[in-house]
C-alpha positions in Angstrom: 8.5 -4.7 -8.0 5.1 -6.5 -6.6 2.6 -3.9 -5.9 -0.4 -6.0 -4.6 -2.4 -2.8 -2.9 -3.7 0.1 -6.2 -6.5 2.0 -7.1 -8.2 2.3 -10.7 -10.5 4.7 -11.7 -13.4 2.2 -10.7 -12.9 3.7 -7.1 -10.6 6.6 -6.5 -7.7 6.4 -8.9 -7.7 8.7 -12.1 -6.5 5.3 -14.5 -8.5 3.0 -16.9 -6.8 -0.6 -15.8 -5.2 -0.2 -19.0 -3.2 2.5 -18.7 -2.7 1.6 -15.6 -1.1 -1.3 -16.2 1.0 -0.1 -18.8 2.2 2.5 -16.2 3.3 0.1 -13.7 5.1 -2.3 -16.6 7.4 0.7 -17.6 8.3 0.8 -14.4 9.2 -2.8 -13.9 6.2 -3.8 -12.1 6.3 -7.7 -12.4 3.1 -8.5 -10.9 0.4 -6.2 -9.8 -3.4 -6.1 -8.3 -6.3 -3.9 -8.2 -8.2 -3.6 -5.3 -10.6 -0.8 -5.9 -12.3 0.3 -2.4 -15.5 -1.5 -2.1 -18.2 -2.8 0.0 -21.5 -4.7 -0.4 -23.1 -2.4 -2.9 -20.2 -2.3 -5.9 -17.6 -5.4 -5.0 -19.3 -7.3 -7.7 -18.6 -4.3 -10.6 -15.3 -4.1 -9.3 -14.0 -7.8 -9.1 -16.0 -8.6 -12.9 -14.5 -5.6 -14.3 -11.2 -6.0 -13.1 -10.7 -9.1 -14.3 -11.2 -8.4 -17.9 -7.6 -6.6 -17.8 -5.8 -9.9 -17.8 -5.6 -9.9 -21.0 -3.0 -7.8 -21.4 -0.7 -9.5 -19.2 0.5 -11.6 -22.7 1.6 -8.4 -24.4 2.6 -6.7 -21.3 4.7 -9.6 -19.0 2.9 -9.0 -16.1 0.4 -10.6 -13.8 -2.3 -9.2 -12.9 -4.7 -9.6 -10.4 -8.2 -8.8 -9.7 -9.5 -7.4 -6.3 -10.9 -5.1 -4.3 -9.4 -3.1 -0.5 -12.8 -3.6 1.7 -13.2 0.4 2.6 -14.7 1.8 5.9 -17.0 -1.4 6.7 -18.3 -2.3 9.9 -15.7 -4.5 11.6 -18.3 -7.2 11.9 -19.3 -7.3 8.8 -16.0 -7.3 7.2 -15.4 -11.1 7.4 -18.9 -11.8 5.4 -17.6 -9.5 2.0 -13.9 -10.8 1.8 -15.9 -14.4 1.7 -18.3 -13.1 -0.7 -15.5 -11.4 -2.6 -13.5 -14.4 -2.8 -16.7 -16.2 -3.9 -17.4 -14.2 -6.5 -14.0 -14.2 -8.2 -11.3 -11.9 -6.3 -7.9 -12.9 -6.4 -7.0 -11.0 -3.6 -8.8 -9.5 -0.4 -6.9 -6.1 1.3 -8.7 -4.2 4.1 -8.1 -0.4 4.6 -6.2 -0.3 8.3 -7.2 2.0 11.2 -4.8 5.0 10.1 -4.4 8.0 11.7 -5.8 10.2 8.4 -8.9 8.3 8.3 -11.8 7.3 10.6 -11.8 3.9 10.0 -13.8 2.1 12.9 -11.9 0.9 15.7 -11.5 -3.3 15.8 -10.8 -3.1 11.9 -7.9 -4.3 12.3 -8.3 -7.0 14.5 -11.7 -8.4 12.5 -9.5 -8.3 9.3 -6.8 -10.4 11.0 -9.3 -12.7 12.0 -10.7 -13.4 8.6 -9.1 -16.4 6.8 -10.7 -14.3 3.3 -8.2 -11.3 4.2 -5.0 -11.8 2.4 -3.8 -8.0 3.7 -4.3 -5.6 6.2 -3.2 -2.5 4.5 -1.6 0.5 6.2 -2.6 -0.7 9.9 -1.6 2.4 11.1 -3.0 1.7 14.5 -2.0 -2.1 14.9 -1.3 -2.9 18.6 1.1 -5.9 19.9 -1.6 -8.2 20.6 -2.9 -8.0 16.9 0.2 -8.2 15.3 0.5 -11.6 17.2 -3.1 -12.5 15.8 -1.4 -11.5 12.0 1.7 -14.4 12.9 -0.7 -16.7 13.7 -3.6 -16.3 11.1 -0.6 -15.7 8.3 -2.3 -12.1 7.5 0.2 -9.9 5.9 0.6 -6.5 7.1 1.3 -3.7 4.7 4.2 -0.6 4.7 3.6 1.9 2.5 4.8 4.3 0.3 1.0 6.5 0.6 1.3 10.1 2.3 -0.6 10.1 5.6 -1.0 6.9 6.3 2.8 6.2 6.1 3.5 8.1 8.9 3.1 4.7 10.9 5.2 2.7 9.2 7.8 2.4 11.4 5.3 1.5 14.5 3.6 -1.4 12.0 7.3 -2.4 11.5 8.8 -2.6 15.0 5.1 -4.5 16.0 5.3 -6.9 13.3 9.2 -7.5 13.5 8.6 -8.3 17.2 5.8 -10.5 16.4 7.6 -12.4 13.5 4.1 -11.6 11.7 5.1 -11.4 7.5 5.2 -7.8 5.9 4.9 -6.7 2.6 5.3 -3.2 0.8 2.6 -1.6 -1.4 2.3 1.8 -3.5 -1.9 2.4 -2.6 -1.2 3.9 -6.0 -4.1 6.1 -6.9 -2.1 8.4 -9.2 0.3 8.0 -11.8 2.9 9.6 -9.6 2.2 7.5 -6.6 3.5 4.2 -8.8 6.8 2.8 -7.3 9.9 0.7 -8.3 11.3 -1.8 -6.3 14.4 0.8 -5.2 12.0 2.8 -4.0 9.8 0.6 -2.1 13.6 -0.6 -0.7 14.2 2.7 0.5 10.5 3.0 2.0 11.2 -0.1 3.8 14.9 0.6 5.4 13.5 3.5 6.7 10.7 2.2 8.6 13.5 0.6 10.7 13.9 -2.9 8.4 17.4 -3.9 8.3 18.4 -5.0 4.1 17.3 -8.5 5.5 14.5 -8.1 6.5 13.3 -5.4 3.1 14.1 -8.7 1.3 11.6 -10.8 3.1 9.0 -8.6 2.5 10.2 -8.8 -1.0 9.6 -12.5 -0.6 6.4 -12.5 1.2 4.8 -10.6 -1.9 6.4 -13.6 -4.5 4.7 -16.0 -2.0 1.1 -13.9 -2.6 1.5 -13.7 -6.1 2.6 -17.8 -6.0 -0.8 -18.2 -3.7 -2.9 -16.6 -6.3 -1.9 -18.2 -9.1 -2.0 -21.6 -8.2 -5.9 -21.2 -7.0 
């Protein structure tokens, strides 16, 4: 399992990084980010103390990244932190999607697509056809996943993106121990979003070629 889309206690989720990586190793978590929700007034906190976990990728054999999921910010701001984030040291950029559990500001979506700092658009619940064509053509990566509420979407995000040929990838939005997933899970989250077994395994692949990205910046 790649989970590239959690939640530490530095934002909403009840884990120290440590333990929370541990967690997600015992599972068989190969590679893993932390993208605590943030805007302008705590990304730095987040990205700096994030990426003092790595080193327990050694003792652990994992790989873990440092981020933050850009949370409730004005659409036209959004491009200006993912830049700043990525300037300041984050090895990934997510953006929390317009979902229908959540009042995220309508053109979300479309502003993170547009970034070329946005690696994923997380849970975009409502992602239209004419954005998931943006994603294809920007190479933003759209997100199915396993968290309640906002996976009530999925199959929508995966009929749009299909279509589209725009990349997919599947994420816990862990913010509990119990939200954590393997990879036969995340298999089974997939498949029933309406993904045929092919098509599961390329989202598989898209999150290798993430974690490939990352660490050859």
């Amino acid at each position: 399992m790649i989970d590239l889309h959690t939640h530490t206690l530095f934002s909403d989720g009840e884990l120290i990084p440590a333990e929370h990586v541990r967690r997600a190793a015992v599972l068989g978590c190969r590679a893993i980010a932390m993208t605590d929700h943030a805007d302008f007034t705590n990304f730095e906190h987040i990205i700096s103390s994030l990426q003092k976990a790595k080193i327990f990728e050694e003792e652990w054999d994992i790989d873990i990244f440092a981020g933050i999921e850009i949370t409730h910010v004005p659409p036209a701001q959004i491009n200006k932190l993912a830049k700043k984030a990525k300037e300041f040291g984050a090895d990934i950029v997510v953006v929390h999607g317009e979902t229908s559990v959540e009042p995220v500001a309508p053109g979300t979506n479309r502003a993170s697509i547009e970034s070329e700092y946005v690696d994923i658009l997380a849970h975009p619940g409502f992602i239209t056809v004419e954005e998931a064509e943006l994603a294809k053509e920007t190479g933003t990566y759209l997100e199915i996943t396993a968290r309640g509420g906002h996976n009530r979407t999925n199959g929508h995000v995966a009929r749009l993106a299909t279509d589209a040929k725009a990349k997919l990838v599947c994420n816990s939005d862990t913010h509990q121990p119990r939200d954590m997933i393997t990879k036969e899970i995340a298999y089974q989250i997939l498949t029933g979003s309406g993904l045929t077994k092919a098509q599961a395994e390329q989202a598989f692949s898209n999150s290798e070629e993430i974690v490939r990205k990352m660490k050859n910046r």
